[in-house]
PDB file with SEQRES, HELIX, SHEET and CRYST1 records, atoms N, CA, C and O in Angstrom:
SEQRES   1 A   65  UNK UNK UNK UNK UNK UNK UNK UNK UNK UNK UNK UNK UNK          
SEQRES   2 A   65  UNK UNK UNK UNK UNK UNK UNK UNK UNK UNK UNK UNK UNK          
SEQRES   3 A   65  UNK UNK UNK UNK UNK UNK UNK UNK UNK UNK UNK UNK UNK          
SEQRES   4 A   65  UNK UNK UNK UNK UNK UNK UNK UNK UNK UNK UNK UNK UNK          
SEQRES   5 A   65  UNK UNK UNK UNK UNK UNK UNK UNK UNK UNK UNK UNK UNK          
HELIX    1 AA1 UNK A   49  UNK A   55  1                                   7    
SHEET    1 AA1 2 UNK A   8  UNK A  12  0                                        
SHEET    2 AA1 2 UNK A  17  UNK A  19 -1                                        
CRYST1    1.000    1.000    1.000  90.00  90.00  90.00 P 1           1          
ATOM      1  N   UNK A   1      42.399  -2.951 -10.304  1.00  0.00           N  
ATOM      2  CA  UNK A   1      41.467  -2.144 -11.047  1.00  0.00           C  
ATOM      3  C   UNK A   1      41.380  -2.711 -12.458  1.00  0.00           C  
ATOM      4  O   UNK A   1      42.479  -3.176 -12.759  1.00  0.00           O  
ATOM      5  N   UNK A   2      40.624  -2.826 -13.286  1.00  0.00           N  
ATOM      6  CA  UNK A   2      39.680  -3.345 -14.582  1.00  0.00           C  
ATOM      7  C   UNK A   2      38.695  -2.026 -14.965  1.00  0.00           C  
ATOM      8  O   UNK A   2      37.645  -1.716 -14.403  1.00  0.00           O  
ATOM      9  N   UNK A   3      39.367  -1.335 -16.114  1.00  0.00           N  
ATOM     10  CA  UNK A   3      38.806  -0.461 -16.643  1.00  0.00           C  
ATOM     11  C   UNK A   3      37.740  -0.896 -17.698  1.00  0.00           C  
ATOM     12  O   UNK A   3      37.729  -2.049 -18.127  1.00  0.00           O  
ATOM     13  N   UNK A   4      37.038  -0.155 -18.019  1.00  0.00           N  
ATOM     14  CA  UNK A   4      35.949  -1.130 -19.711  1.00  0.00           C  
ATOM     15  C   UNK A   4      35.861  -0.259 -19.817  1.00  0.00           C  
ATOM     16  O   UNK A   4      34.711  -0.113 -20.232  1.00  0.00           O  
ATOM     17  N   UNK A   5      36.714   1.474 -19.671  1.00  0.00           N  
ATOM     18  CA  UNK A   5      36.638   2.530 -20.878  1.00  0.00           C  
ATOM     19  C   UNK A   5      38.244   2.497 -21.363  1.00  0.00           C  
ATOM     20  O   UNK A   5      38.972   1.561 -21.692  1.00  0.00           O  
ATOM     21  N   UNK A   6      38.401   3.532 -21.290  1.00  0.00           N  
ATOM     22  CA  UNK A   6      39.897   3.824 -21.472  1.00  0.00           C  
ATOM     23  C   UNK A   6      41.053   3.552 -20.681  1.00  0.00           C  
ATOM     24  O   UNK A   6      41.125   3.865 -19.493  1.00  0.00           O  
ATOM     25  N   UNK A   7      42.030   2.930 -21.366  1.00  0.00           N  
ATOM     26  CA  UNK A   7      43.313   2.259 -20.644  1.00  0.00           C  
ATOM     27  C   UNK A   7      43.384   2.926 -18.716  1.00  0.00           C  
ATOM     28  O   UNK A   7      42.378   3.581 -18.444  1.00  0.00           O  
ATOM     29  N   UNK A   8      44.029   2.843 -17.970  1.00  0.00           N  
ATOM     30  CA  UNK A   8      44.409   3.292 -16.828  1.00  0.00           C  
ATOM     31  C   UNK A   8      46.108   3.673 -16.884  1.00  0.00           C  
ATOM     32  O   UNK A   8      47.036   2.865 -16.899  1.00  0.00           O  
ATOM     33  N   UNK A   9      46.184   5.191 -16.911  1.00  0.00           N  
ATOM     34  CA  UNK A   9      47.485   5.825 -17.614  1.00  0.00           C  
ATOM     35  C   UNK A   9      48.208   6.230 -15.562  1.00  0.00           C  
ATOM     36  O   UNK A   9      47.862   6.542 -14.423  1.00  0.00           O  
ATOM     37  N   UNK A  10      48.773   6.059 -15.994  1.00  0.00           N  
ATOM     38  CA  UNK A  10      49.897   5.664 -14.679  1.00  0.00           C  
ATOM     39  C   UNK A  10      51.185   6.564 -14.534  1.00  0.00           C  
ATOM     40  O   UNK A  10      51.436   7.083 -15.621  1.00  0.00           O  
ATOM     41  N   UNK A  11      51.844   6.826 -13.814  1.00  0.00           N  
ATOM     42  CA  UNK A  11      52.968   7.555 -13.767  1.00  0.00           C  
ATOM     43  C   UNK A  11      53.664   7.395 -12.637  1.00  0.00           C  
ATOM     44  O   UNK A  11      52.830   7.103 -11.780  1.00  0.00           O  
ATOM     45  N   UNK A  12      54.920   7.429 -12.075  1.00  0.00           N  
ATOM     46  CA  UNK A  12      55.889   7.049 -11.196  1.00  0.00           C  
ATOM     47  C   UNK A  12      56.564   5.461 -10.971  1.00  0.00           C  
ATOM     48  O   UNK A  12      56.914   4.774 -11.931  1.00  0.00           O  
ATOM     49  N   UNK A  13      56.698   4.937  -9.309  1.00  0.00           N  
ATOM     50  CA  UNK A  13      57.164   3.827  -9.561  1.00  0.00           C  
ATOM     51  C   UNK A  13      58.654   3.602 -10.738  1.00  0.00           C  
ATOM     52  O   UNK A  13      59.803   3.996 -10.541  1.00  0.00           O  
ATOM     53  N   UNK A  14      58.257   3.045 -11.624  1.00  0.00           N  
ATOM     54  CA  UNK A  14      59.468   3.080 -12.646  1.00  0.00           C  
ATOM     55  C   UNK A  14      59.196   3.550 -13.378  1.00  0.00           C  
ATOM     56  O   UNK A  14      59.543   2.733 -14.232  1.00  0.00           O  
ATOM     57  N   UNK A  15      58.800   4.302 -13.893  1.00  0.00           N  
ATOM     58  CA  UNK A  15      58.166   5.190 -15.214  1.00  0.00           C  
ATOM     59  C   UNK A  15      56.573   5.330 -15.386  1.00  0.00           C  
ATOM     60  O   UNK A  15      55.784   5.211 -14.448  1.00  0.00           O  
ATOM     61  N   UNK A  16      56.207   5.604 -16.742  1.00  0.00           N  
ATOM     62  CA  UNK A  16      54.910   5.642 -16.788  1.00  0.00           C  
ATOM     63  C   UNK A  16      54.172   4.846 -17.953  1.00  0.00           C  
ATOM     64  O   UNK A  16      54.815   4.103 -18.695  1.00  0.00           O  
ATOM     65  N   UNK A  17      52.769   5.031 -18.088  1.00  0.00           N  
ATOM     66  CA  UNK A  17      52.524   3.826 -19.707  1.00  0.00           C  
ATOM     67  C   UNK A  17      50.780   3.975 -19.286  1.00  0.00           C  
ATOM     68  O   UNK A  17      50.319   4.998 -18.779  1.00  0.00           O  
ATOM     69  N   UNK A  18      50.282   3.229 -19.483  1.00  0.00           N  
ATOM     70  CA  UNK A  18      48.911   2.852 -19.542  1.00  0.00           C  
ATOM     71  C   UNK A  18      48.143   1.727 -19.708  1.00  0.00           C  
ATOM     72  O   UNK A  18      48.149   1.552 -20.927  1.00  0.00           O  
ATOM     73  N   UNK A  19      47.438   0.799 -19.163  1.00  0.00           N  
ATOM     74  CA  UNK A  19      47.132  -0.250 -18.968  1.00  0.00           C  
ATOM     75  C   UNK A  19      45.470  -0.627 -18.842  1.00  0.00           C  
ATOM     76  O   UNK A  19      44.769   0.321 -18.486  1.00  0.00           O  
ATOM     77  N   UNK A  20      44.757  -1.959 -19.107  1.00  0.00           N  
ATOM     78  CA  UNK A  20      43.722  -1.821 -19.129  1.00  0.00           C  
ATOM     79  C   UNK A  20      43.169  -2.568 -17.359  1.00  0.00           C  
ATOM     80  O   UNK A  20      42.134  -2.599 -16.694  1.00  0.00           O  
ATOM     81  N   UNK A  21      44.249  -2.945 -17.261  1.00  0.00           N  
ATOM     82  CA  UNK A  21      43.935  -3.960 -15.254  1.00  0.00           C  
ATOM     83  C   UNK A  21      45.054  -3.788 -15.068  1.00  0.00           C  
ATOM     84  O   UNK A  21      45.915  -4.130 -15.878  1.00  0.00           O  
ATOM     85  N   UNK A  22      45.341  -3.111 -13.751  1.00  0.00           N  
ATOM     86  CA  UNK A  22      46.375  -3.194 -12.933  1.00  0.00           C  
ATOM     87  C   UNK A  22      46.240  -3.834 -11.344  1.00  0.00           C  
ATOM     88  O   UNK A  22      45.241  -3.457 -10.732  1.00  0.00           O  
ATOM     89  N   UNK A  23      46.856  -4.456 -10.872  1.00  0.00           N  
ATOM     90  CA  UNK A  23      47.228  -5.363  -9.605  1.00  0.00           C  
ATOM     91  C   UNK A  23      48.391  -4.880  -8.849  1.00  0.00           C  
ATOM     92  O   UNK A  23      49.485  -5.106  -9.367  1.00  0.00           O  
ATOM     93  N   UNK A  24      48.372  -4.303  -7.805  1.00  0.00           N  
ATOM     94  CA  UNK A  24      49.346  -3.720  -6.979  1.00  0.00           C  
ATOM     95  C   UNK A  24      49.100  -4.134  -5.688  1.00  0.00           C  
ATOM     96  O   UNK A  24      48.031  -4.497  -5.199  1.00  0.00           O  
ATOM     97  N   UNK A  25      50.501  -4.021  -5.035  1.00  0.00           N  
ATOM     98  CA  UNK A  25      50.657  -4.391  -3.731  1.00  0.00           C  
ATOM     99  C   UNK A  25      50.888  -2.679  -3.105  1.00  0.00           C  
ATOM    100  O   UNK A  25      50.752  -1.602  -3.685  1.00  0.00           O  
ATOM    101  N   UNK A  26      51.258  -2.985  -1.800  1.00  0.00           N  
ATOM    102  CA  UNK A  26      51.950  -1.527  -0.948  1.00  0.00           C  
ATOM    103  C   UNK A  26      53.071  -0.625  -1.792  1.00  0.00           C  
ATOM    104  O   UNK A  26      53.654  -1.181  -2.724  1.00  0.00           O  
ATOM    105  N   UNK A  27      53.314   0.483  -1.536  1.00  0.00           N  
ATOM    106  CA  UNK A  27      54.315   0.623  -2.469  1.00  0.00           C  
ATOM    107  C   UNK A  27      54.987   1.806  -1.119  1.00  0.00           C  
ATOM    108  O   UNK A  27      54.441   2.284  -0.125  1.00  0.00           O  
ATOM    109  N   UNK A  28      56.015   1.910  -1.532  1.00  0.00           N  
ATOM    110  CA  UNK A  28      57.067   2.914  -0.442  1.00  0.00           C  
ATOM    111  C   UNK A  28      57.145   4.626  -1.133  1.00  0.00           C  
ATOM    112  O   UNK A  28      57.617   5.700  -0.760  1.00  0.00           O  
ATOM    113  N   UNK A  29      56.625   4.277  -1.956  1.00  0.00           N  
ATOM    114  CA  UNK A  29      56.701   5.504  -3.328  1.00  0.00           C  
ATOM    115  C   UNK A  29      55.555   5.719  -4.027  1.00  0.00           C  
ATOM    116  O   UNK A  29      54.766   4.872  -4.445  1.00  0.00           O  
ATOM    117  N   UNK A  30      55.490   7.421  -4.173  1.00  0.00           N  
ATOM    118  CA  UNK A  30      54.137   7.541  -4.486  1.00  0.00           C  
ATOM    119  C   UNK A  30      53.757   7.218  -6.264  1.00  0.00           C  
ATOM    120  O   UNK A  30      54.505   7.484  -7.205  1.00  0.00           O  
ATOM    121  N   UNK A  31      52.949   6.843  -6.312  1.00  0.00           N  
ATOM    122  CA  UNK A  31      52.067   6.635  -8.240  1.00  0.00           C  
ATOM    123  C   UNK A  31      50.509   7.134  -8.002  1.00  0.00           C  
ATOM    124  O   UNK A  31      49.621   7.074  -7.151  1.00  0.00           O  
ATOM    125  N   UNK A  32      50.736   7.601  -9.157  1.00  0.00           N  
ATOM    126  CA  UNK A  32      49.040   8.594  -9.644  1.00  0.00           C  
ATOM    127  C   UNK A  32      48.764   7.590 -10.722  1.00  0.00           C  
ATOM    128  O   UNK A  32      49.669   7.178 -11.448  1.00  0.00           O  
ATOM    129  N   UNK A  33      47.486   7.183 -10.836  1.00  0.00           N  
ATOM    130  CA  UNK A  33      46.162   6.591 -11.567  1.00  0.00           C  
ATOM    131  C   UNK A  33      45.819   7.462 -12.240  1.00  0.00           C  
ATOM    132  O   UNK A  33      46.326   8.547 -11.956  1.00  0.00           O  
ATOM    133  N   UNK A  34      45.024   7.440 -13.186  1.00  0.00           N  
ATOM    134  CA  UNK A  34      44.368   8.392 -14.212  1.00  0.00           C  
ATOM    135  C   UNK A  34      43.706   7.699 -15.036  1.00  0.00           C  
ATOM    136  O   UNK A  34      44.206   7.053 -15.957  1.00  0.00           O  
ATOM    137  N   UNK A  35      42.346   7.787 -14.732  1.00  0.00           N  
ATOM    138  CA  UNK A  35      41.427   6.609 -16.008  1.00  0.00           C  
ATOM    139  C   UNK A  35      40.624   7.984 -17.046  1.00  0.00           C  
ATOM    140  O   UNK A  35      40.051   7.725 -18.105  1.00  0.00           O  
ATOM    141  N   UNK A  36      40.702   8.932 -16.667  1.00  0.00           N  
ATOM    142  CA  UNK A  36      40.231   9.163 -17.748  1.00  0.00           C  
ATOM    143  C   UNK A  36      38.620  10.432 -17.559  1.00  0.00           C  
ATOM    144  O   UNK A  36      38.219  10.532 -16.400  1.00  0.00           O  
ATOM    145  N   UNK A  37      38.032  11.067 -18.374  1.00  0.00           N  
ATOM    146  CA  UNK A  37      36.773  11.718 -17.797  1.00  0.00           C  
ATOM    147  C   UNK A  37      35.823  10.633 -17.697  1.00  0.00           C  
ATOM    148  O   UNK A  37      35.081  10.816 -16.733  1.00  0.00           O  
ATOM    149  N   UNK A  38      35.584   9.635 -18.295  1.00  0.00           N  
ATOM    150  CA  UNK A  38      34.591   8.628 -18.081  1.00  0.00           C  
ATOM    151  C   UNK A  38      35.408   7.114 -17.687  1.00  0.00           C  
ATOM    152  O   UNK A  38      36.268   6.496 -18.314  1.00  0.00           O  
ATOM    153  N   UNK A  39      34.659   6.795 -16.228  1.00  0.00           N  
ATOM    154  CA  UNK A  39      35.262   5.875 -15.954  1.00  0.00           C  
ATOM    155  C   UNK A  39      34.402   4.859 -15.263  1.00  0.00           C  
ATOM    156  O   UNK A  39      33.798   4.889 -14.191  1.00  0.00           O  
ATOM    157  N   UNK A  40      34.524   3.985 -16.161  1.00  0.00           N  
ATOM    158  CA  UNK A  40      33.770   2.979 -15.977  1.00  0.00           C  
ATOM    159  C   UNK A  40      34.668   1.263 -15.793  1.00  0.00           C  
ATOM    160  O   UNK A  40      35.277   0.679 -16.689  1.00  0.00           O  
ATOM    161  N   UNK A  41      34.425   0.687 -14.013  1.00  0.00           N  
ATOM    162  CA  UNK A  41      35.567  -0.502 -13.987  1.00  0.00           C  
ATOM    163  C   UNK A  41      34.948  -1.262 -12.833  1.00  0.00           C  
ATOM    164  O   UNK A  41      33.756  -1.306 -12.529  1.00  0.00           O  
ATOM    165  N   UNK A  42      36.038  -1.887 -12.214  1.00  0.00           N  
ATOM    166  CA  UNK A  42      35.861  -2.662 -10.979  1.00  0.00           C  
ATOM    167  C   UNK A  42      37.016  -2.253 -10.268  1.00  0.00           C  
ATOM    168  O   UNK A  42      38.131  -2.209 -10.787  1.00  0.00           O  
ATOM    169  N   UNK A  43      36.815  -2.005  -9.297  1.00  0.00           N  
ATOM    170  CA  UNK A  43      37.858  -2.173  -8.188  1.00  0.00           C  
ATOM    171  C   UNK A  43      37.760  -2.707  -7.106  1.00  0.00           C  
ATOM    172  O   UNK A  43      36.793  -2.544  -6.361  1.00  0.00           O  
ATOM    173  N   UNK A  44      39.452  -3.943  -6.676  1.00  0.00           N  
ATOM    174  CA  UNK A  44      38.617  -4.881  -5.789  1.00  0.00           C  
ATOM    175  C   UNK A  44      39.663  -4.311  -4.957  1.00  0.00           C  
ATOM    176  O   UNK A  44      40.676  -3.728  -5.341  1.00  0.00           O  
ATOM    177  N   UNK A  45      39.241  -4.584  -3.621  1.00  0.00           N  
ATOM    178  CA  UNK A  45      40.401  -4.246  -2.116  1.00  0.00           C  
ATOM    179  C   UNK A  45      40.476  -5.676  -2.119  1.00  0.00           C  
ATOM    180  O   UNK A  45      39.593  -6.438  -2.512  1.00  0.00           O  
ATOM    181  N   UNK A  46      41.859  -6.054  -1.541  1.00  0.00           N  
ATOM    182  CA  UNK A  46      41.899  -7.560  -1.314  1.00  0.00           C  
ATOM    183  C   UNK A  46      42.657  -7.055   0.233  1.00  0.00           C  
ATOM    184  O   UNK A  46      43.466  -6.159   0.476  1.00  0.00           O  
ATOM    185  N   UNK A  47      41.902  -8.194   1.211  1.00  0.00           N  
ATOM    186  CA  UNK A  47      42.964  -8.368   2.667  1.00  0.00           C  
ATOM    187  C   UNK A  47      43.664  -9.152   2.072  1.00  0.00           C  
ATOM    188  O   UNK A  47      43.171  -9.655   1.062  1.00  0.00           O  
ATOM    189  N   UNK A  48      45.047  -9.543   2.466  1.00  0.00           N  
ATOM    190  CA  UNK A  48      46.225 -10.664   2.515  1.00  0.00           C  
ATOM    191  C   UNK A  48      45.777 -12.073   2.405  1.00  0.00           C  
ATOM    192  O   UNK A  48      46.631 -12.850   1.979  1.00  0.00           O  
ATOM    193  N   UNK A  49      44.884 -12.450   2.632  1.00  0.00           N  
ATOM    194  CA  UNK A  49      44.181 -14.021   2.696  1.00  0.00           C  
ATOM    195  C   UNK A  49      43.335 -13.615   1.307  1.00  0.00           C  
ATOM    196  O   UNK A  49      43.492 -14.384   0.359  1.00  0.00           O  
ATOM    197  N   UNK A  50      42.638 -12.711   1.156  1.00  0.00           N  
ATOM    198  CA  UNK A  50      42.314 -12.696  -0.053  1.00  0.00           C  
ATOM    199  C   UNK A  50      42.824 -12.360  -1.342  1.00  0.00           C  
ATOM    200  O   UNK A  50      42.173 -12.258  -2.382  1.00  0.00           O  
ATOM    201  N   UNK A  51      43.898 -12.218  -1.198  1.00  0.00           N  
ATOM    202  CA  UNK A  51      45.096 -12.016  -2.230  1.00  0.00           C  
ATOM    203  C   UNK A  51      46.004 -13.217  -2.706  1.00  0.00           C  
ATOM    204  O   UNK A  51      46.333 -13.519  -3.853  1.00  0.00           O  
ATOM    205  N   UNK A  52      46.304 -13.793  -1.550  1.00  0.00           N  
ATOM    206  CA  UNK A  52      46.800 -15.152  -1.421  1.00  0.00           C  
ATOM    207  C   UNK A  52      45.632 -15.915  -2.261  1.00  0.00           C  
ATOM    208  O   UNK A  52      45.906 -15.849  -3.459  1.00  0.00           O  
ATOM    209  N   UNK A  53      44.479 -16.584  -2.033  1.00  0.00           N  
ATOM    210  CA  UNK A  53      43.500 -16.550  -2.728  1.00  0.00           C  
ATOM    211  C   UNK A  53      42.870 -16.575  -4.259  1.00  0.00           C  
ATOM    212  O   UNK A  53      42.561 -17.465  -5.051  1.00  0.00           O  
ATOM    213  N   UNK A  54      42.846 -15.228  -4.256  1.00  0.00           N  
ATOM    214  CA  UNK A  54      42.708 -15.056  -5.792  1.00  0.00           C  
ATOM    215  C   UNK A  54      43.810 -14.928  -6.704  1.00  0.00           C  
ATOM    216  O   UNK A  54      43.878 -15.502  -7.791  1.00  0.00           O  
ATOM    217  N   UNK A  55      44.556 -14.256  -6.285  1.00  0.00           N  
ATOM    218  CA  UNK A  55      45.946 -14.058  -7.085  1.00  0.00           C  
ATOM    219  C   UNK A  55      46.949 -15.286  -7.110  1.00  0.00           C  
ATOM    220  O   UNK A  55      47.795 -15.226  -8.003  1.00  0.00           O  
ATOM    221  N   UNK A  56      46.994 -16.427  -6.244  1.00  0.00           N  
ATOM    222  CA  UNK A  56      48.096 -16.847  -5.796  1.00  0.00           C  
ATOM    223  C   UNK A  56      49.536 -16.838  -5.165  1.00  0.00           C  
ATOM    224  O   UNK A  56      50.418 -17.651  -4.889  1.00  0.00           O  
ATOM    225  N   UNK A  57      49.263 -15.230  -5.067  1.00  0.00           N  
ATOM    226  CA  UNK A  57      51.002 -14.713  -4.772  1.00  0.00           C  
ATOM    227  C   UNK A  57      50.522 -14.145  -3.351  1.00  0.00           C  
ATOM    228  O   UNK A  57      49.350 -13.797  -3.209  1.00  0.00           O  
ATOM    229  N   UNK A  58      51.556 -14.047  -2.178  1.00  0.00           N  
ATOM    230  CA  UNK A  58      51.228 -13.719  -0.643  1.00  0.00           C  
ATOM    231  C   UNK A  58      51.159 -11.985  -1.271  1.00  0.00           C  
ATOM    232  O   UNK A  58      51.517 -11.764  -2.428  1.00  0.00           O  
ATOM    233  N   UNK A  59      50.666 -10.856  -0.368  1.00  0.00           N  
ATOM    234  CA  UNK A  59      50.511  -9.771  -0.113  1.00  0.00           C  
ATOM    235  C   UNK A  59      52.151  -9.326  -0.264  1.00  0.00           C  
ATOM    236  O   UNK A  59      52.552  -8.281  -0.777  1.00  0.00           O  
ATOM    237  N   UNK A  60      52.646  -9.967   0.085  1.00  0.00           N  
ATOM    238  CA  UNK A  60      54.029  -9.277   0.031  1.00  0.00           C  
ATOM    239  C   UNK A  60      54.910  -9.188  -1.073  1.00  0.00           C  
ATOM    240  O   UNK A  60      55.768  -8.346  -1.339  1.00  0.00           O  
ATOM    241  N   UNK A  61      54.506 -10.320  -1.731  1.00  0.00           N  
ATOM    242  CA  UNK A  61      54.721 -10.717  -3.376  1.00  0.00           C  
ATOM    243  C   UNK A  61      54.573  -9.227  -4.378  1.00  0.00           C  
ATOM    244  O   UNK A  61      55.223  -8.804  -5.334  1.00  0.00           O  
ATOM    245  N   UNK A  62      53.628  -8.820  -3.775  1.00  0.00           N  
ATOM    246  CA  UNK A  62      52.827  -7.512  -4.186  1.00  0.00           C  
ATOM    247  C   UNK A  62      53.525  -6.383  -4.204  1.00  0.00           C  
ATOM    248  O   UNK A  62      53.264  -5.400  -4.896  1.00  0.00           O  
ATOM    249  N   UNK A  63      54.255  -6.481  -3.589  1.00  0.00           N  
ATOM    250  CA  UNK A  63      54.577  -4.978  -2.516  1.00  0.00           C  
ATOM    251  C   UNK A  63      55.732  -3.876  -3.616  1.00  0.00           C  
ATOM    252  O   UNK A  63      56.494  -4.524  -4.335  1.00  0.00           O  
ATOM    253  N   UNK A  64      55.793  -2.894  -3.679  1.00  0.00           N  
ATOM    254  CA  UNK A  64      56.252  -2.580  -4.819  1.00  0.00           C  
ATOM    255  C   UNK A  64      56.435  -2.407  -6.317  1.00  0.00           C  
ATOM    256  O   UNK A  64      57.050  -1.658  -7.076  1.00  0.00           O  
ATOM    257  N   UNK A  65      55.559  -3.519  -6.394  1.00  0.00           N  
ATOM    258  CA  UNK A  65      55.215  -4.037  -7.661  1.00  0.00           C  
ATOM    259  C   UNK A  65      54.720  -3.778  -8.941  1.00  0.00           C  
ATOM    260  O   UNK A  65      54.609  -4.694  -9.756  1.00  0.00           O  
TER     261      UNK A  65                                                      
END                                                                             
């Protein structure tokens, strides 16, 4: 996700914070997103070949992350 309003404020996983692009893999544990009342971004789904791909790191690289 790539926000172009306000940061993307986050919580769980290992704590919490706020960010303007976040990149995640699977996770075993739940995290809440929060962009905000106006939200304006991109969000991409990547399959595993397309992650490998654009990111350079395998899907699994991801995972938890």
């Amino acid at each position: 996700m790539i926000s172009l309003e306000e940061p993307i404020r986050y919580a769980g996983l290992d704590g919490a914070g706020a960010l303007q692009s976040v990149v995640g893999g699977l996770h075993t544990r739940t995290r809440a997103d929060h962009a905000g009342r106006v939200q304006r971004g991109v969000q991409l789904e990547l399959d595993p070949l397309g992650a490998r791909t654009l990111l350079g790191v395998t899907a699994a690289e991801l995972t938890g992350g």
